[in-house]
C-alpha positions, -999 to +999 in steps of 0.1 A: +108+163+155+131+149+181+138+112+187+115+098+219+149+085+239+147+067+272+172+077+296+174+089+331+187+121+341+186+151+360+167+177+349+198+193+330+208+176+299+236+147+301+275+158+289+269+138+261+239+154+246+252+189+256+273+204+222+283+230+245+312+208+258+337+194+234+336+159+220+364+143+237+345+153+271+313+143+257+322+110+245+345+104+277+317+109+299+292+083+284+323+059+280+319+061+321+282+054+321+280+027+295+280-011+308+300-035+291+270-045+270+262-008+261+299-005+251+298-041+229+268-029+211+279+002+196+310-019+178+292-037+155+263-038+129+232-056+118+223-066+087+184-066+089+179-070+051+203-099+044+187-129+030+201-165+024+179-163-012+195-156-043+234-146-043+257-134-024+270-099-021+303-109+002+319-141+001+315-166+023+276-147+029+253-175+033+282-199+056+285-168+082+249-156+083+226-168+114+195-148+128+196-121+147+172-113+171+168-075+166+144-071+200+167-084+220+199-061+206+185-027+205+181-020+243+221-023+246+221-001+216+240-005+179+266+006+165+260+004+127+231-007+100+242-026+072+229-016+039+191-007+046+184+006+012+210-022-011+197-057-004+163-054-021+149-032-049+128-006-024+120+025-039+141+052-021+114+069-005+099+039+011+136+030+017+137+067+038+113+061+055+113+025+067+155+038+074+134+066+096+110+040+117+140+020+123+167+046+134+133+058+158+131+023+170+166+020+179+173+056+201+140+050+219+152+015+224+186+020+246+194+042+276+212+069+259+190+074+228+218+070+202+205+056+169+227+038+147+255+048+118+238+037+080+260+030+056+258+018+020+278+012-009+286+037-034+314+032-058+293+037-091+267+058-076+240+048-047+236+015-048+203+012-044+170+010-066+158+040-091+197+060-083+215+077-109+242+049-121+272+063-126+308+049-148+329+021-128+362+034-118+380+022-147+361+049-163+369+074-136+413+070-144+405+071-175+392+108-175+425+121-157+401+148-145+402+150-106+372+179-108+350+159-125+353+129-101+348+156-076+319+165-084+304+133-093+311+118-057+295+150-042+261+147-060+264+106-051+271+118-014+239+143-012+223+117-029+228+089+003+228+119+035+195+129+015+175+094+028+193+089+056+232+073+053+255+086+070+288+068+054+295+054+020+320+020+012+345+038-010+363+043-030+384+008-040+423+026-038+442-009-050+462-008-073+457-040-101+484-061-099+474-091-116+440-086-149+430-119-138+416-103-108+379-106-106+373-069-096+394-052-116+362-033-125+357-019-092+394+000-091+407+028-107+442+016-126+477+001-120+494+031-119+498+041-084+500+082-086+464+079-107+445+057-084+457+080-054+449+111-074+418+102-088+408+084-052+414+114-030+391+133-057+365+112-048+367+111-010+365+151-010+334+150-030+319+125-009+328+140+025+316+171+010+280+159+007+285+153+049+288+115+042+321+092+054+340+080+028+358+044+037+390+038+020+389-001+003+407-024+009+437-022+034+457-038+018+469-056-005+437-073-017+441-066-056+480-083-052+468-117-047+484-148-058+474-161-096+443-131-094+419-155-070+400-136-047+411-138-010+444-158-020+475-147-001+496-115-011+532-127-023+552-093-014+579-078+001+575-044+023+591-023-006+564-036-031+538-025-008+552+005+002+562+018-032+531+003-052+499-003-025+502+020+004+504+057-014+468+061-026+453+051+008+479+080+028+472+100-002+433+097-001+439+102+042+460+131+042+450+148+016+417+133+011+403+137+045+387+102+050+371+093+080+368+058+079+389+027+067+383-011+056+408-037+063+414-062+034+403-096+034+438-112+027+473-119+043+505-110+041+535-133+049+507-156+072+494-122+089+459-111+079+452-078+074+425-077+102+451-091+131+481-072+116+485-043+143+512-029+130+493-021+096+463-004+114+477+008+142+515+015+138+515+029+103+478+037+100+476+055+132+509+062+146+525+070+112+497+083+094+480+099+126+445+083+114+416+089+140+387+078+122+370+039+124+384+010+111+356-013+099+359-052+091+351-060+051+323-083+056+330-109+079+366-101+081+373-109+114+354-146+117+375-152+090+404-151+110+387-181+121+376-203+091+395-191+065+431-177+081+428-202+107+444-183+137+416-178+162+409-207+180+369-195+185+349-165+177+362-149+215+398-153+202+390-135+160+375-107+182+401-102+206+428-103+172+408-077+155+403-053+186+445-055+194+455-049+154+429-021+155+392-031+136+369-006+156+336-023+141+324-052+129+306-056+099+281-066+085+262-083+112+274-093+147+292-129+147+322-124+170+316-091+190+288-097+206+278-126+237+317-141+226+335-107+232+313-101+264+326-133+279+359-131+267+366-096+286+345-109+318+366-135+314+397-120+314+410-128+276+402-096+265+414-065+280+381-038+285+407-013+276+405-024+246+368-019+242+371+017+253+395+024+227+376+011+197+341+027+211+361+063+216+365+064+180+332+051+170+311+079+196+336+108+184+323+103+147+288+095+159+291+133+178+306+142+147+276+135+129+252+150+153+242+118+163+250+124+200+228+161+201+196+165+220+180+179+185+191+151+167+162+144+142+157+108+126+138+128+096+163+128+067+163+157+044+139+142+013+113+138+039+115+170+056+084+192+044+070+157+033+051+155+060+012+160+041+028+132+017+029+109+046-005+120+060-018+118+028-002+087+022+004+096-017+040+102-028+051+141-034+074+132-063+045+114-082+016+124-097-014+101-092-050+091-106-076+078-092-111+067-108-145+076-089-180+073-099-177+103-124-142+107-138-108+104-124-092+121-097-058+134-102-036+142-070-002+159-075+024+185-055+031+213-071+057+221-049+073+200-019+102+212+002+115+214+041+099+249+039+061+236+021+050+215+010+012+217-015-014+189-026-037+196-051-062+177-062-079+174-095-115+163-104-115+155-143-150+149-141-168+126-171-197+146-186-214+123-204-212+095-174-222+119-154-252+126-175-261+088-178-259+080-143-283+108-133-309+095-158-306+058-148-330+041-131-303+022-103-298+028-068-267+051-077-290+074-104-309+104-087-330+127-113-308+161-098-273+145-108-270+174-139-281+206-138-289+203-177-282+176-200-247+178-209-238+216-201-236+223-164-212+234-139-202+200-129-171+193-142-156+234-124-170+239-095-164+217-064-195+201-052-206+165-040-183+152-069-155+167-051-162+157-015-170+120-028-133+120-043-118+137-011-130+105+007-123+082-013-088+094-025-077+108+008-098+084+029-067+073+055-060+105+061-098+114+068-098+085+095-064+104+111-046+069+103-004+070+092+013+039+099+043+053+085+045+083+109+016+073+135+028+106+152+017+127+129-022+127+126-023+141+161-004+168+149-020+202+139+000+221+115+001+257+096-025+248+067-039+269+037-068+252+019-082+271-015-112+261-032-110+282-070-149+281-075-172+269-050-213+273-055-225+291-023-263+291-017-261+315+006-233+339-003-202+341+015-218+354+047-232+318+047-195+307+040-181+325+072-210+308+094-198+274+084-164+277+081-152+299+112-171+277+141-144+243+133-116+274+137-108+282+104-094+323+092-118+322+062-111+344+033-143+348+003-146+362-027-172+364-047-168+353-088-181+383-110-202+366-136-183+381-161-153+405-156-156+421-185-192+436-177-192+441-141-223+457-142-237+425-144-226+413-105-214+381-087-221+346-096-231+324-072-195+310-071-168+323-046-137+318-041-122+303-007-094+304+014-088+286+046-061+292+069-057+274+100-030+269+127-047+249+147-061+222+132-053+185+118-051+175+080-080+153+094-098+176+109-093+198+071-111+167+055-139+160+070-146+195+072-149+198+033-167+165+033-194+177+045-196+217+040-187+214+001-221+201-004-237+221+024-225+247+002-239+238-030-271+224-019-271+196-042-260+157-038-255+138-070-266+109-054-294+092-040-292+097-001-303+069+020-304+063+055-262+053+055-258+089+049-263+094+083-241+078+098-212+096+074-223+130+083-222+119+125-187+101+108-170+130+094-189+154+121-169+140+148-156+165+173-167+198+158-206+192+146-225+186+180-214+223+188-220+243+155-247+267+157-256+255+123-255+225+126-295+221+113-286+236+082-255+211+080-281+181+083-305+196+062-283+200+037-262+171+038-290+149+036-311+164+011-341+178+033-349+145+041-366+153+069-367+122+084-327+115+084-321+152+096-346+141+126-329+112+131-291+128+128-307+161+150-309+135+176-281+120+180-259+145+177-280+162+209-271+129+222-236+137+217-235+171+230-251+161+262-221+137+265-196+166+259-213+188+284-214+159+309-178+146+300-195+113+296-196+090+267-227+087+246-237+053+260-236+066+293-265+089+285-285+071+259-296+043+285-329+051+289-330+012+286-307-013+298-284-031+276-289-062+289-332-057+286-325-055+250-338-092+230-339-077+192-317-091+172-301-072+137-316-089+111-292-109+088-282-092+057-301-104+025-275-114+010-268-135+041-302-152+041-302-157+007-272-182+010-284-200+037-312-206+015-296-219-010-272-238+007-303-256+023-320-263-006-289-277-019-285-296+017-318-314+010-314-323-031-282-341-013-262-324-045-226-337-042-211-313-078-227-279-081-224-255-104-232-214-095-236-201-128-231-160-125-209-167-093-196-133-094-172-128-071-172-165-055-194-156-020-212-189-025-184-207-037-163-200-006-198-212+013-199-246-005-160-250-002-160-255+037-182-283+035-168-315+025-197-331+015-197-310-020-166-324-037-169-306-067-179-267-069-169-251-105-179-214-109-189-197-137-190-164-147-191-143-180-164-115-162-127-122-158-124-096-135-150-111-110-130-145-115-102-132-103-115-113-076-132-150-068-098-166-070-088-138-044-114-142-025-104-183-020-065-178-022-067-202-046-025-197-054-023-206-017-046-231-013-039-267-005-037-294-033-068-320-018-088-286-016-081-271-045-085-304-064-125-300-055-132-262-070-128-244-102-134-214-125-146-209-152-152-182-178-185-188-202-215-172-212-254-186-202-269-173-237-247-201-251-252-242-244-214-255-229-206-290-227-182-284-200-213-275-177-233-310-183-234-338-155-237-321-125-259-326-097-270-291-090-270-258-107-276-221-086-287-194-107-284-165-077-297-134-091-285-138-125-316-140-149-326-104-144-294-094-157-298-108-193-319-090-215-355-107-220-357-117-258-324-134-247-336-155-216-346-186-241-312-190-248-304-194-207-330-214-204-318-242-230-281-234-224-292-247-185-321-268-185-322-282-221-284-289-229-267-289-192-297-306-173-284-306-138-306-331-113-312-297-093-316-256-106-321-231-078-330-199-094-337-168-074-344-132-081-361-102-069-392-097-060-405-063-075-434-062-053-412-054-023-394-025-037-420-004-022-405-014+013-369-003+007-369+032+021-334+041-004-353+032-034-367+058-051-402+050-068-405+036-100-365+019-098-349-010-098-329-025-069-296-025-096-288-005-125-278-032-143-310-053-136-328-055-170-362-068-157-377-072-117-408-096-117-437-103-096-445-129-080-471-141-102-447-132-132-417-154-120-439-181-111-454-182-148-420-183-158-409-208-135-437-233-142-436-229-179-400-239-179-407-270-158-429-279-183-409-273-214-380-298-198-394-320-180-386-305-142-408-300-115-406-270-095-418-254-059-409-217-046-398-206-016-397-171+000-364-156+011-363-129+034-391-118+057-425-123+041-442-097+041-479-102+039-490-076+016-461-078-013-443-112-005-407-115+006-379-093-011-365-124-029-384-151-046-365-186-053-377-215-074-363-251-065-364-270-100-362-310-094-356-329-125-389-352-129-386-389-128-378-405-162-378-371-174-346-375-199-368-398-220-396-382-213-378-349-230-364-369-258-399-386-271-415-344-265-387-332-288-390-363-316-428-353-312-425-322-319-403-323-346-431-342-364-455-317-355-435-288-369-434-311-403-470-321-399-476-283-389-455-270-422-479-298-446-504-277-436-490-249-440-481-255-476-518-270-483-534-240-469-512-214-489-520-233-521-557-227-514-556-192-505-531-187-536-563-202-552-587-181-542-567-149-543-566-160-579-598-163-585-606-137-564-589-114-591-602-129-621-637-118-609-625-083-600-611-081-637-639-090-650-660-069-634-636-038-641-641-051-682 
């Protein structure tokens, strides 16, 4: 993949992009076509990731930062990105890839399509989140092994070019001068010869790897007065020369460093970043140095508000430029709208400019960031592209629960060259086994093939198609946010299936298979090798092979054929299924030649919902053939001519029944009792005339879902001072539920088992005794209406009872009775005429002077139970009595 970059050319490539010419000619000739801007840009860095939260990773950080609008930079360009993976724990892959979008963003953003320089710190290893930590340099002297250093710095180099960085901020080279120093940790010993040794073992690993090692900190940082970071360096020229200046031309010479960081301290008044004869006369003109010079971390404004010898940002930029700083770092302060004005200006010399942005677009073109192929795709994501599109990590391995076990997705291998997903249905027997025989929605009598032993848990079939959508179901839909190029993209792909029932054979396999444009490859499974005299199964093997087509396209094409294949859903097909198979269908099922047996299939010789899909995908092929859109040809009548509304969902009516009812019983605290996952809740909650709303519900997991649901942990104070949840069970009375002035049961007493709905009933209308109880629940009656429903089943699984409408009103009134409530019913939903509406609800109104009313019925009855156990007693005494007697004349008899 190639970077999308905007600039204007002939048709021949530009100098700069051509590696046929060498860099000097390269890099002069986009000098020339560079505005002063363009030029400005590419000398300093942004630090995107920096936040003024927690501490500080360079001194002075949270005085010198200010925002930078990154929209308005990148169409001059930039020169450098400041730590994109260090300044927050992102797992390196994401860190890759967000580095990826970014460096994408930037070339396509300026003229010449140059994307930035990353760089990071490294001294003990990539500092980032989930790298290999490595010893501090202490540890490093203390080896006196060059080789092993060596190596170490390689594998931390191919580490950081691996996601993306092109340069590295080390190794620390000063020599300690003074233990008091606050990072002594970060350097490698006081003996001069062993810092430069082990130093320059270091920057050859690190090069190695293809990464830019920087040299810290030039110089004389560690020599500071009393050990206090950024204090002066008391010294004369033949302590520096003899003690802090060898293992930086060591480490340069020998090392072959590319890049260099000026210290933050000064020398005699001079600071390191103004002093041109450090970084230019012995640096470069002694040394013969030609890689950058970056500032430490604000560096150069502190020339202005620590050193104090810039009069404004113009003048710290113009000082750093003359001594020799190429780039300044981290973010832009001083070389950006100051330095433009400056050199318009005539205070800074353009000259100047030119110099520093030479050095920084050689080691750009050094790093191949100048060449047409230049590819923002670091190396850990090349090959990762079915990762991305899957959007499941290839260095992980993942589960997933479904319906019927748990879907594991893994790579078994992952490289530039391939890269392979598999994925793994651990289906549950025995839940697979109970759902079939359940009488819910979700439970359809053809679920097993036999009770517990069947070929479920091998062979792909519905099970597997259901877990390919619902594991892989962005990548079905063609959407990647990370890479939104790549969906669109078809790519070399080889899909096998181990053991897939075919009712049909594998001729059947080719006619499904083939059409979409796949190289299909079947083999039939021998029912048992050993006795091939015995033939094929009904199970083949597949292979698809495809150059053509999208990991998309692969999907939905298994959605729907696995099944096909097998002949067999494991769930109940409604009339939703439709409009999955048109779904997944899109673009390849109008124009199969099988497409009847698809439908068929797919829907379970329904023959009604194959009509109905039939149909519409005519409709669509009439489109295609007419390059038209559907619309265009379904408008047989007008759009406008067309008064029927969708019906409201019954869920949807059954809330705006309840929130009437509870509008009219002018209820100002209501309690939903079963709230679920807080639908009603939220309803009640925009309406300020209910200032208390508490929720109840026997499942923390729907609680918190509910909380969710109301961003409760972002809701205001005054709002969230009127709701509340709270866990607690209707088979038991709660005193935390008493007082209120309404109570909603919605579709909660079928749920409880019947020899337990006493215990609801007292727990709500004998102990809690709300002023208001809105109880609703299905009516069974209706059930014959709902197309979906198989015959003989409940709405819900998990519904333990569905009355009539003569059965709830029994209920209903009997309650009343028993408590002292008066009660009306209401239909919700259409009502039909025949079987009643689909939900029945019963208003309960507490009766006038019912509390004493209910108090006198208990005392009553208490004396009734005695008066009732007198009796009792009296009777069993007489037919004690006569049982006695009884057997005296049987005895006597017998004698």
């Amino acid at each position: 993949m190639t970077a999308n970059v905007a600039v204007e050319t002939t048709p021949e490539a530009p100098i700069w992009n051509d590696p046929a010419h060498d860099i000097d000619t390269r890099v002069t000739a986009l000098i020339d076509a560079m505005t002063l801007e363009e030029k400005i840009a590419q000398l300093y860095g942004v630090w995107v990731g920096a936040s003024d939260e927690g501490g500080e990773v360079a001194p002075h950080q949270h005085d010198m930062e200010e925002a930078v609008d990154l929209e308005a930079l990148l169409p001059a360009g930039l020169g450098q990105l400041t730590r994109p993976f260090g300044t927050a724990p992102v797992d390196p892959a994401l860190g890759a890839l967000s580095l990826l979008r970014t460096q994408t963003r930037i070339a396509a953003a300026n003229r010449f399509g140059i994307p930035a320089v990353a760089h990071e710190e490294c001294l003990a290893g990539f500092a980032t989140w989930g790298a290999t930590a490595y010893p501090v340099p202490l540890s490093w002297g203390a080896t006196f092994d060059p080789e092993l250093i060596r190596r170490m710095a390689a594998a931390i180099g191919r580490d950081m070019r691996a996601v993306g960085v092109h340069q590295g901020l080390a190794p620390v080279l000063d020599v300690v001068r003074d233990a008091r120093w606050g990072r002594v940790e970060e350097t490698i010993g006081e003996d001069p010869y062993l810092v430069g040794t082990i130093g320059t073992a270091y920057v050859q690993g690190l090069e190695s790897a293809g990464l830019v090692a920087t040299l810290k900190h030039f110089v004389g940082y560690s020599a500071s007065r009393a050990g206090r970071n950024l204090a002066p360096a008391p010294m004369g020229a033949r302590e520096r020369a003899d003690v802090l200046l060898p293992p930086f031309e060591m480490a340069l010479r020998e090392g072959g460093a590319r890049s260099v960081m000026h210290a933050y301290t000064d020398t005699d008044g001079l600071p390191a970043a103004a002093d041109e004869d450090l970084l230019t006369g012995l640096l470069r003109d002694t040394w013969g140095f030609d890689g950058t010079v970056v500032a430490d971390y604000f560096g150069i404004a502190f020339l202005k508000t620590l050193h104090g010898i810039a009069g404004d940002w113009a003048d710290a930029a113009g000082a750093a430029l003359r001594a020799g700083v190429d780039i300044e770092l981290p973010t832009v302060k001083t070389f950006g709208a100051p330095l433009a004005e400056a050199v318009t200006a005539g205070r800074v010399p353009e000259k100047l400019i030119d110099r520093a942005l030479r050095r920084v677009l050689t080691q750009k073109a050094a790093l191949g960031l100048l060449d047409p192929d230049w590819n923002p795709v670091p190396p850990a994501l090349e090959g990762a592209d079915l990762g991305f599109l899957l959007h499941k990590h290839p260095d992980r391995a993942q589960a997933f629960s479904t319906s019927h076990g748990t879907a594991h997705v893994l790579y078994p291998e992952a490289d530039a060259e391939r890269c392979t997903a598999a994925l793994l249905l651990e289906v549950d027997a025995v839940a697979l086994v109970r759902r079939g025989r359940g009488k819910g929605r979700g439970g359809a009598p053809d679920a097993a093939l036999a009770n517990y032993v069947n070929d479920r848990p091998y062979a792909a079939s519905s099970l597997l198609a259901v877990a390919l959508s619902s594991v892989f179901s962005s990548a079905m839909r063609g959407v990647c946010h990370a890479r939104p190029e790549l969906p669109d993209q078809p790519s070399p792909l080889r899909v096998e299936v181990p053991a897939l029932p075919a009712r049909g054979g594998a001729d059947l396999v080719r006619r499904l298979f083939e059409p979409p444009g796949w190289t299909v490859t079947v083999e039939p499974v021998p029912l048992d090798t050993e006795f091939p005299e015995w033939g094929d199964s009904r199970y083949v093997r597949l292979v698809l092979e495809s150059d053509t087509l999208t990991v998309a396209e692969a999907l939905r094409h298994l959605y729907v054929l696995l099944p096909v294949l097998d002949d067999a859903k494991h769930y109940w097909v409604s009339p939703d299924e439709v409009d999955k198979l048109l779904r997944a269908g899109d673009g390849w099922l109008a124009a199969h030649p099988e497409q009847k047996l698809i439908a068929g299939r797919y829907l379970s010789r329904r023959w009604s919902l194959t009509r109905q899909a039939m149909e519409r995908l005519e409709l669509v092929r009439l489109a295609e053939a007419d390059d038209s859109e559907v619309e265009a040809i379904d408008n047989a009548v007008a759009a406008e001519t067309e008064t029927e509304e969708r019906p409201a969902p019954l869920a949807e009516q059954r809330r705006d029944a309840i929130v009437a009812a509870l509008q009219a019983s002018g209820a100002a605290r209501v309690l939903d009792l079963g709230c679920g996952q807080g639908q009603l809740v939220q309803t009640l909650l925009k309406d300020p005339r209910y200032t208390e709303i508490v929720g109840v519900d026997v499942s923390m997991r729907a609680l918190t879902i509910a909380g969710r649901r109301l961003k409760l942990d972002r809701m205001g104070e005054r709002r969230a001072a009127r709701v509340k949840l709270l866990q607690g069970s209707l088979a038991y009375t709660d005193n935390r539920l008493k007082g209120y002035d309404a109570a909603v049961l919605s579709e909660v007493i079928e749920h409880v088992d019947l020899p337990r709905l006493p215990a609801l009933e007292y727990a709500v209308f004998g102990a809690a005794r709300p002023r208001t109880v809105l109880v609703t629940t299905p009516n069974v009656e209706y059930n014959v209406r709902w197309e979906s429903l198989p015959a003989g089943h409940v709405r819900h699984g998990d519904h333990r009872f569905e009355w009539t409408r003569a059965e709830f009103r029994t209920w209903a009134r009997s309650v009343a009775e028993r408590h002292g409530y008066d009660v009306e019913f209401a239909p919700i939903g259409p009502d039909d005429p025949e079987v009643g509406p689909p939900t029945q609800m019963a208003v309960f109104t507490l009766s006038a002077d019912a509390d004493g009313k209910h108090t006198r019925n208990r005392t009553t009855t208490t004396r009734n139970n005695d008066s009732d156990r007198n009796d009792r007693n009296d009777k069993s005494d007489q037919s004690d009595k006569s049982d006695k007697s009884e057997k005296s004349e049987k005895e006597a008899k017998a004698a």
